[in-house]
C-alpha positions as CSV (number, residue, x, y, z in Angstrom):
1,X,-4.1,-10.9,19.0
2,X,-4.1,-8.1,21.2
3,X,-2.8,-5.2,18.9
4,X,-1.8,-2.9,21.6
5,X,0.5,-5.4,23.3
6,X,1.9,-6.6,19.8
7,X,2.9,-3.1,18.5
8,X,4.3,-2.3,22.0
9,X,6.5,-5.2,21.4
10,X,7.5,-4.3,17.8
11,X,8.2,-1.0,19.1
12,X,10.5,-2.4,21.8
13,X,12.1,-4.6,19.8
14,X,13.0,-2.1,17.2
15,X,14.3,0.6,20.2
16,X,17.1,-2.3,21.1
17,X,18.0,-2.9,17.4
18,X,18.4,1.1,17.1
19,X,21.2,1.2,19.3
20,X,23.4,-1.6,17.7
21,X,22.5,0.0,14.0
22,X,23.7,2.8,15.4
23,X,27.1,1.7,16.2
24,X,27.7,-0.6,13.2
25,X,30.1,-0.2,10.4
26,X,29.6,0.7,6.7
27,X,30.8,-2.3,5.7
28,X,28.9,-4.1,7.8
29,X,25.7,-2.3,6.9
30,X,26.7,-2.5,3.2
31,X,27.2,-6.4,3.6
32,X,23.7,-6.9,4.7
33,X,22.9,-4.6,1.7
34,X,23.9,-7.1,-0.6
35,X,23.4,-10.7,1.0
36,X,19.6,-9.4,1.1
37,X,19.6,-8.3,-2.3
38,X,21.7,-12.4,-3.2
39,X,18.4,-13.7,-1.2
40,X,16.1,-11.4,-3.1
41,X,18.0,-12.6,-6.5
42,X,17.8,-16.3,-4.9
43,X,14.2,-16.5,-4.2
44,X,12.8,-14.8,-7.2
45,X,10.1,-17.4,-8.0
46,X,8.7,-17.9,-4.2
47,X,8.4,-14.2,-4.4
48,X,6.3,-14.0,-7.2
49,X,4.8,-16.8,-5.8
50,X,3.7,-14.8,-3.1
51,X,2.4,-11.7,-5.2
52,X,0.3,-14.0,-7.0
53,X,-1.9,-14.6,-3.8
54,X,-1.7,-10.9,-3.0
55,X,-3.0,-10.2,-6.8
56,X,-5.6,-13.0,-6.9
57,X,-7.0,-11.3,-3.8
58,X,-6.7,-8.1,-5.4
59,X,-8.8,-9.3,-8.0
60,X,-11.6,-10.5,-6.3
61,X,-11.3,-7.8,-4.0
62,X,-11.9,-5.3,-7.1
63,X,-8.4,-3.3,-6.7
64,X,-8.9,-1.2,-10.4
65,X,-6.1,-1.9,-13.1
66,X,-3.5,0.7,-11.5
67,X,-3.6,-0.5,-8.5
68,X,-3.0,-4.2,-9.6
69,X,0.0,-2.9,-11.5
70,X,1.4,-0.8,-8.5
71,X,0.9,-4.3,-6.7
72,X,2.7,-6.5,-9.4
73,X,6.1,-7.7,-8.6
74,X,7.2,-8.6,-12.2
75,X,10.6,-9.8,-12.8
76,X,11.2,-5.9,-13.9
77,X,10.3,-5.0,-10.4
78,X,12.2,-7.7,-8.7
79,X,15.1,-6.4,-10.4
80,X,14.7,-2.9,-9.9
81,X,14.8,-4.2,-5.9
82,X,18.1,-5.9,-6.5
83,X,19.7,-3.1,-8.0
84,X,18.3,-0.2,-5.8
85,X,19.9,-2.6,-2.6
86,X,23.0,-2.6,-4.5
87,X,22.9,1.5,-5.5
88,X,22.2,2.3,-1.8
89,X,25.1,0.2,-0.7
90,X,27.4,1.9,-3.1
91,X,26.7,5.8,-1.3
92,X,28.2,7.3,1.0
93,X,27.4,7.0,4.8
94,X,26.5,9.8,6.5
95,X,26.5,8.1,10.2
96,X,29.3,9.7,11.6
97,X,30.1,12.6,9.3
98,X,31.6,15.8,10.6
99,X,31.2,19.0,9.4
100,X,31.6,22.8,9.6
101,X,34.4,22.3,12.8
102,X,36.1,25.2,13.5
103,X,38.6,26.8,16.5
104,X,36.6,29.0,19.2
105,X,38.0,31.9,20.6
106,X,38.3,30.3,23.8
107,X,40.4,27.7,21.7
108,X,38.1,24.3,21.9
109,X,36.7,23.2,18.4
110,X,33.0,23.1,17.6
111,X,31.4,21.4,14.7
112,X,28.4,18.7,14.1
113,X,27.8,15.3,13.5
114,X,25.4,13.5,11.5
115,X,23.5,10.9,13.5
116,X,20.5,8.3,12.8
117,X,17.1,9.1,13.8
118,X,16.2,6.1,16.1
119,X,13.8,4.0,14.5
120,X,11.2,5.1,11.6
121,X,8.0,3.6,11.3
122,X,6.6,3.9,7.7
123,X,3.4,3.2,6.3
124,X,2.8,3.1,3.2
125,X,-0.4,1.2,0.3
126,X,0.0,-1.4,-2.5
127,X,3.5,-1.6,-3.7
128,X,5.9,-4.1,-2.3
129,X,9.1,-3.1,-3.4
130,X,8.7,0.1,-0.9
131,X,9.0,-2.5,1.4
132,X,13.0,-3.2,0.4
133,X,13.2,0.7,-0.5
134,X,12.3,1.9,3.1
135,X,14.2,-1.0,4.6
136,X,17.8,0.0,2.8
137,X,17.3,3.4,3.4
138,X,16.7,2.8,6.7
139,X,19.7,0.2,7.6
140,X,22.2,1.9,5.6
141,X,21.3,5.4,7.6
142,X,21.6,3.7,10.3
143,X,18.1,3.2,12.0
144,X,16.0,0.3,12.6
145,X,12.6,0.9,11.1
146,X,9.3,-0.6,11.7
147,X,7.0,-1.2,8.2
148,X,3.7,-1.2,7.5
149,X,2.4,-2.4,4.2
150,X,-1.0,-2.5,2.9
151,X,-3.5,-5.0,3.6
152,X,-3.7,-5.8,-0.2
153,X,0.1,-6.7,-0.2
154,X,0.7,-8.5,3.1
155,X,1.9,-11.7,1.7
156,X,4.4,-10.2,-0.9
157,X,5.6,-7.8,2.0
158,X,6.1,-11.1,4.5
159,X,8.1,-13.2,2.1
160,X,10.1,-9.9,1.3
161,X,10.8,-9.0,5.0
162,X,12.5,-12.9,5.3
163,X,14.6,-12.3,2.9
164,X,15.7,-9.0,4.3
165,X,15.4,-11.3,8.1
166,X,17.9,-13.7,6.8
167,X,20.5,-11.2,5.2
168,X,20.6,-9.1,8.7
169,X,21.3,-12.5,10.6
170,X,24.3,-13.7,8.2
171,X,26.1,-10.3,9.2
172,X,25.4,-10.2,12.2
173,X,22.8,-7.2,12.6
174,X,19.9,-7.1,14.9
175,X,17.3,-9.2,12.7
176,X,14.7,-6.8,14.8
177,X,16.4,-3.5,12.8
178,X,13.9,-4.1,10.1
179,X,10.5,-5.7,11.2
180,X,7.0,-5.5,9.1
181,X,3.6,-5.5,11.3
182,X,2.4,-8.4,10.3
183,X,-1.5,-7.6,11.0
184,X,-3.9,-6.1,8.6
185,X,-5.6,-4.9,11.3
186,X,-6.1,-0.8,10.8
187,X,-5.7,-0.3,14.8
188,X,-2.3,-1.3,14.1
189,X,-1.7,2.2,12.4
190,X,-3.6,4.0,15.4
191,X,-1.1,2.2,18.1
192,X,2.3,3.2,15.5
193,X,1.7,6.7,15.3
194,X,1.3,7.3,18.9
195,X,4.2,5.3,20.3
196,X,6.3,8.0,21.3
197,X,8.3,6.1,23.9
198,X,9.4,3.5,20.5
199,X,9.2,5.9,17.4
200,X,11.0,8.6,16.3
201,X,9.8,9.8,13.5
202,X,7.1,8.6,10.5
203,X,6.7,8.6,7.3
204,X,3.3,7.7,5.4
205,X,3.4,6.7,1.7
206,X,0.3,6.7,-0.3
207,X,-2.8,8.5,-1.3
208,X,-4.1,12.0,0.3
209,X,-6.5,10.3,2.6
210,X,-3.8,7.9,4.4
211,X,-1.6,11.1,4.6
212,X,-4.0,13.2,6.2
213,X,-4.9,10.7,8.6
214,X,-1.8,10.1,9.6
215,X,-0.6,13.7,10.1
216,X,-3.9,14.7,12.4
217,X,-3.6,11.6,14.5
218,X,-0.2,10.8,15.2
219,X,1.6,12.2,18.2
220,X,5.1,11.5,16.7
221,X,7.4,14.2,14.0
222,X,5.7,13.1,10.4
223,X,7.9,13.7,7.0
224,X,5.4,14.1,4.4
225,X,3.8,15.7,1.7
226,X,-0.2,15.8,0.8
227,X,-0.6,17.3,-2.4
228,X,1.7,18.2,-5.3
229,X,0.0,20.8,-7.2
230,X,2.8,22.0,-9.2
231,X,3.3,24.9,-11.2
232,X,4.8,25.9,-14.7
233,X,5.5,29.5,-15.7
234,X,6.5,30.3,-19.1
235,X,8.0,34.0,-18.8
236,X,7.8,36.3,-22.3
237,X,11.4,36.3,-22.0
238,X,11.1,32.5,-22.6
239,X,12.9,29.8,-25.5
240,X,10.0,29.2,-26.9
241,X,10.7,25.8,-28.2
242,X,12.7,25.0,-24.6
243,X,9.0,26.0,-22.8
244,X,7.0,23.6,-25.0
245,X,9.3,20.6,-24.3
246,X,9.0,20.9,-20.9
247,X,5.9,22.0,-20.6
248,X,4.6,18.9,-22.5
249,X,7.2,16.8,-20.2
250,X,6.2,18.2,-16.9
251,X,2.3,17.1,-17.6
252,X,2.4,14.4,-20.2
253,X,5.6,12.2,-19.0
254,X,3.2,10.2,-16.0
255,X,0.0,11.5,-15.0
256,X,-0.3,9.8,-11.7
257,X,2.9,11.0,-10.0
258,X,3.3,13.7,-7.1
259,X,5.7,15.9,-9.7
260,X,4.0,15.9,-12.5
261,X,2.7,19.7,-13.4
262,X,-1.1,20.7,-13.0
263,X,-1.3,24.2,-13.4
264,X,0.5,25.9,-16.0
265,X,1.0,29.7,-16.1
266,X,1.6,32.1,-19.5
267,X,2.7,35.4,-19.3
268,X,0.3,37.3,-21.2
269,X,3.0,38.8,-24.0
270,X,3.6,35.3,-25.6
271,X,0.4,33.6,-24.8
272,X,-0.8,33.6,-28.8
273,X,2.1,32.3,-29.7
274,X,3.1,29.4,-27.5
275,X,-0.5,28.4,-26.1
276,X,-1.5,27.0,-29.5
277,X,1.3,24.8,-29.7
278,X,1.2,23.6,-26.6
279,X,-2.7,22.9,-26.8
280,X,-2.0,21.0,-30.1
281,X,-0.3,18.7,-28.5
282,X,-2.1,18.6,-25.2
283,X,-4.7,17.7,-27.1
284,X,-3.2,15.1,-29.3
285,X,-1.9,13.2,-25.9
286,X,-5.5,13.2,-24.8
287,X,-5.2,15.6,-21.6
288,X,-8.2,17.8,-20.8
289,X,-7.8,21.4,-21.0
290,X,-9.2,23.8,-18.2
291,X,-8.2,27.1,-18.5
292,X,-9.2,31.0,-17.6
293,X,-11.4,33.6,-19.8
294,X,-8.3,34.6,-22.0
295,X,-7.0,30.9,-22.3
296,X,-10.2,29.2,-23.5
297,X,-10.4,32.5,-26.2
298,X,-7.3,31.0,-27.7
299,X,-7.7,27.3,-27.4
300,X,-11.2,26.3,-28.3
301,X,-11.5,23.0,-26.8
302,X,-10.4,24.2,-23.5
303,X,-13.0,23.9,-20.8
304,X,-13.8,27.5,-18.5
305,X,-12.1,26.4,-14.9
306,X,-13.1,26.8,-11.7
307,X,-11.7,28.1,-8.7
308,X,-11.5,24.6,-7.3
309,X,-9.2,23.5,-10.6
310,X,-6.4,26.1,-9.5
311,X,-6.2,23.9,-5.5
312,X,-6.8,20.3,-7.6
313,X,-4.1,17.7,-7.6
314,X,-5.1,16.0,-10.7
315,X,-2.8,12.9,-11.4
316,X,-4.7,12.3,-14.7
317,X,-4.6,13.7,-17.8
318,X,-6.3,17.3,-17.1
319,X,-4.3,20.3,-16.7
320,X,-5.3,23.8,-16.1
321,X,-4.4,26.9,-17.7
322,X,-4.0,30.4,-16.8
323,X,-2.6,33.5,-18.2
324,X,-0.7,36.3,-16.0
325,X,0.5,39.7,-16.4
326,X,4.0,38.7,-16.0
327,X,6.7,37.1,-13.1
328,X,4.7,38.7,-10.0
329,X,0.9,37.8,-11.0
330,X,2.8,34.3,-11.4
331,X,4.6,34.4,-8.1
332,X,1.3,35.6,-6.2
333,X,-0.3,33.0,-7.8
334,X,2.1,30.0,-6.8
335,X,2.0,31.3,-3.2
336,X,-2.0,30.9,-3.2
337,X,-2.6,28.1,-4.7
338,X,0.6,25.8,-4.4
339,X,1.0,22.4,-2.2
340,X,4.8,24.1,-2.3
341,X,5.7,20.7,-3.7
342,X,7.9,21.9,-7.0
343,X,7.6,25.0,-9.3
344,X,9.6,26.2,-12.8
345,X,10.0,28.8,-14.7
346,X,11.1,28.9,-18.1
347,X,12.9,32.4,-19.0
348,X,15.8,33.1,-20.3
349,X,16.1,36.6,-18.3
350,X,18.4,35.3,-15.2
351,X,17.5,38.2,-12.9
352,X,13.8,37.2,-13.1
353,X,15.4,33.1,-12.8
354,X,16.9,34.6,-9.8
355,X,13.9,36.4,-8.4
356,X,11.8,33.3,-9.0
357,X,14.6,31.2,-6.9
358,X,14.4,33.6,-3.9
359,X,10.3,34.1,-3.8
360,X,8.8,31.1,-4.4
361,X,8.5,28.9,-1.5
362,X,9.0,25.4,-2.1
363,X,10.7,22.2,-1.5
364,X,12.4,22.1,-5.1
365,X,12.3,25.2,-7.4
366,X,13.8,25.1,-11.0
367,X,15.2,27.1,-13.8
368,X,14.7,26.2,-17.3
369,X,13.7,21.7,-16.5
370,X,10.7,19.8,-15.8
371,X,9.3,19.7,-12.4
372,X,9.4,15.9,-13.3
373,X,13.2,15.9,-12.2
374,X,11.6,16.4,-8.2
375,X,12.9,13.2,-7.4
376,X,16.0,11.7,-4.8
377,X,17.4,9.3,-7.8
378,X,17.6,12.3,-10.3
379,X,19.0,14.6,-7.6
380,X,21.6,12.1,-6.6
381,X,20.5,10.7,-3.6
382,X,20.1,7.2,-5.1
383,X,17.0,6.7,-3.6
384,X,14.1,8.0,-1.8
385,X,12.0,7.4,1.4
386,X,9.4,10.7,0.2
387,X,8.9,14.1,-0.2
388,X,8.8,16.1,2.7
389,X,7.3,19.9,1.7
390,X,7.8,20.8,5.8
391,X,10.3,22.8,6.4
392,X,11.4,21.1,9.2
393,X,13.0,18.7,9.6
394,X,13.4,17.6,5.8
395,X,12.6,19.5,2.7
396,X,12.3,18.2,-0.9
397,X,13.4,14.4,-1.3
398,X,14.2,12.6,1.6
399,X,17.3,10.3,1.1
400,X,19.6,9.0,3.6
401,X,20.7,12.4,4.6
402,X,17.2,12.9,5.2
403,X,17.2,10.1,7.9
404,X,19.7,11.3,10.0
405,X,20.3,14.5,12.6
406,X,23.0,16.9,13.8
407,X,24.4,16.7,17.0
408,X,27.1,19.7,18.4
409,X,30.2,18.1,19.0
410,X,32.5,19.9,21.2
411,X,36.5,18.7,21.1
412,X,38.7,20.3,23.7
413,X,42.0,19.6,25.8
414,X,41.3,20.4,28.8
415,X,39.8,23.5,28.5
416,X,37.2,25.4,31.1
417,X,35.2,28.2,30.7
418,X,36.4,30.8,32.4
């Protein structure tokens, strides 16, 4: 198979299907929604069926225990598919929708319109059901997309992308809106990210090295995120017993997860008397303490870090420790060392809530909750395609807002410029 050619075609293919998903009606994209999600529900067994190759191979490939997991498609998972086609069905559109339009002096009326991207191609490792995620995101905003899965999971990913095939055809939408490169070969990637005239945006999903590759090497807009070194800050105008709950939450509630804390910061003032605690039950969870000078002279078991700890993106059970002066030492910290992925503070002093709101620069900053709730389900958007911690041209969780533009519209009745 020539890859070059191939791709070109997908790419081609999926330009076409753009323009008719473009035009088509909620309830048309909703249909196909739910008849894939009837399919999905229909052909529960062959899918499995399927993932049992894909695991086998994993296996005997030596994929560790957590990456056979993230490859499983239990009848959990197949489920959780179903339902998150049915959820993203039920929102809102946001093709179409006009906002901010107002009368000009001159007396025409100028506002914008939100309007699909084009087509999306997202790459993304191991798990399957981001194959139906990124598809429903993509058909209900509008877009025809372009998806490619891991080698590991190229059999579940097939017999998922004929199930979403069949439920585009009975509703008459472009079968070509949602198409999976069905090649394990990595050149594929190389030829995606660099088809400019096809593509108009991507989006990887995985580990730090896929990301990184992607993002030097591709000639096309990239929503991502690398790292997500988040922060905690307990302020001495802290609840004491509100900071250790989510303090404990934000590290201890998944380890392996981009919003999950790895630095936490203590103002100095109430360091003795919430750093025990917390350690205690650090401790008792199994995570590994690293902390600086003052921290390990309160908690024993806590290991001296290093500079490279305060830049580390541990998804395991580690966390590092360091106490500050107060807000700004915190502040100055955050904006050295974050991935500007999500930051907290825990006070109870709402000018300093305030302050840390304004100063801190990242896609989601809280007040008083875990940075676990960094997520498009928990913020409303029923789903997800990422995080994005650009700035332009999506920030935070990327839901089916996220997929879509602005366009100026401009209505008038006959006026001129004069």
């Amino acid at each position: 198979m020539d890859i070059k050619t191939y791709m070109q075609g997908l790419g081609e293919n999926a330009r076409v299907a753009s323009k008719a998903m473009g035009k088509a009606e909620s309830g048309q994209k909703n249909q196909a929604l739910l008849a894939i999600a009837d399919i999905i529900s229909q052909r529960a067994e062959q899918l499995t069926a399927e993932n049992q190759k894909d695991l086998a191979a994993g296996q005997a490939n030596g994929l560790d225990a957590a990456s056979l997991d993230r490859l499983a498609l239990t009848p959990k998972a197949i489920n959780a598919m179903i339902d998150g086609l049915k959820q993203v069905a039920a929102l809102p559109d946001p093709v179409g929708e006009i906002t901010d339009l107002s009368y000009r002096p001159s007396g025409i009326q100028v506002g914008q319109m939100r309007v699909p991207l084009g087509v999306i191609g997202i790459i993304y490792e191991s798990r399957p059901n981001v194959t139906i995620d990124a598809a429903a995101l993509c058909l209900k905003s509008g877009n025809a997309c372009i998806l490619r899965g891991g080698s590991e999971s190229i059999h579940s990913n097939q017999a998922i992308a004929a199930c979403i095939t069949e439920g585009l055809a009975a509703v008459g939408l472009p079968t070509t809106a949602v198409q999976i490169v069905a090649t394990a070969d990595r050149d594929a990637v190389g030829e995606l990210i660099t088809m400019n005239a096809y593509v108009d945006v991507i989006v990887p999903r995985g580990g730090k090295s896929l990301i990184e590759r992607i993002s030097k090497q591709a000639t096309i807009p990239v929503i991502k995120h690398l790292d997500g070194i988040c922060h905690v800050y307990i302020d001495d105008q802290a609840d004491l017993d509100k900071a250790i709950r989510i303090a404990i939450n934000a590290k201890t509630h998944r380890y392996g997860v981009c919003n999950a804390m790895e630095t936490l910061l203590v103002a100095e003032a109430i360091a003795a008397q919430v750093l025990p605690e917390l350690a205690a039950q650090y401790l008792a969870k199994g995570v590994e303490l690293r902390g600086c000078a003052k921290t390990c002279s309160l908690i024993p078991e806590c290991n001296r870090a290093s500079e490279q700890d305060w830049h580390t993106e541990y998804l395991a059970p580690i966390l590092s420790i360091r106490i500050v002066d107060g807000l700004d030492a915190a502040i100055a910290h955050i904006s050295q060392y974050s991935s500007s992925h999500t930051e907290a503070i825990i006070t109870e002093n709402y000018s300093r809530a305030r302050r840390f709101l304004r100063e801190v620069d990242s896609s989601s900053v809280m007040v008083n909750a875990s940075t676990r709730f960094a997520d498009g389900f928990e913020y409303g958007l029923g789903a997800e395609i990422g995080i994005s911690t650009d700035k332009l041209h999506a920030r935070g969780p990327v839901g089916l807002k996220g997929l879509t533009s602005m366009k100026f519209i401009v209505l008038g009745d006959g006026h001129i410029r004069q």
